[in-house]
N, C-alpha and C positions, 0 to 999 in steps of 0.2 A: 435735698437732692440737688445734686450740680446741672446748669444749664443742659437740656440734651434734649434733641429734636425728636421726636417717634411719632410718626402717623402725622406730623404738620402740627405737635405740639409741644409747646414749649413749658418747662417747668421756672419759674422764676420765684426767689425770694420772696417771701412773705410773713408780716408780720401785723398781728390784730391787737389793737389798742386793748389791752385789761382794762375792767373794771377798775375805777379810779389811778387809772399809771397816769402817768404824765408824759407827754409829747415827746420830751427830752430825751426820757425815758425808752419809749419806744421806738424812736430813731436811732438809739445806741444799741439796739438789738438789731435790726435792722443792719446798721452799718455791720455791726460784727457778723450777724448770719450771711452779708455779702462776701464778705474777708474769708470766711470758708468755706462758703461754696465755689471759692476763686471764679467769682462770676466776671469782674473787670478785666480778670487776665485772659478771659473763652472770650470775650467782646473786643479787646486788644489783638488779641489771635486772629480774629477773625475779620477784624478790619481793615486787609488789604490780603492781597494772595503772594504767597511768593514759592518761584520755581522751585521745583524739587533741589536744583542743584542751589538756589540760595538757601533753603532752607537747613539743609545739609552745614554746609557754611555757617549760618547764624547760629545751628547746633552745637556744630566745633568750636566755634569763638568763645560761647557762654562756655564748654565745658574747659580748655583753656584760660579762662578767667576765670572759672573755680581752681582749679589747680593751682595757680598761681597764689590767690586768696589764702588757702589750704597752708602751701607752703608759708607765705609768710607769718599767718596763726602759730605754725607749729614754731617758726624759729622765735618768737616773740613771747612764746609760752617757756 
């Protein structure tokens, strides 16, 4: 489950050492169940506020810089 508040609780990533795994092991599960619950990107988000009208803004610009991206994919294909 992705980071999400309800009633003052938080769901976070977790992961329980198996039976004989190894540390290495379990930390790469770990990293990877971080990578999809896109838990560092809701911790990024949330680590400062910005005005409605910036945020609008920083929207446009990413979707703009996929477009651009896009097209030069397509001309390089």
């Amino acid at each position: 489950m992705p980071i999400s508040e309800c009633e003052g609780v938080i769901d976070m990533a977790e992961v329980r050492l198996q039976e004989g795994e190894s540390l290495e092991n379990a930390l790469r599960r770990f990293k990877r169940k971080v990578q999809q619950e896109d838990i560092i990107k809701e911790v990024k988000r949330h680590s400062y506020y910005l005005k409605p009208g910036e945020k609008a803004r920083v929207k446009q610009a990413l979707a703009q810089k996929r477009a651009r991206k896009k097209i030069r994919k397509e001309q390089s294909a």
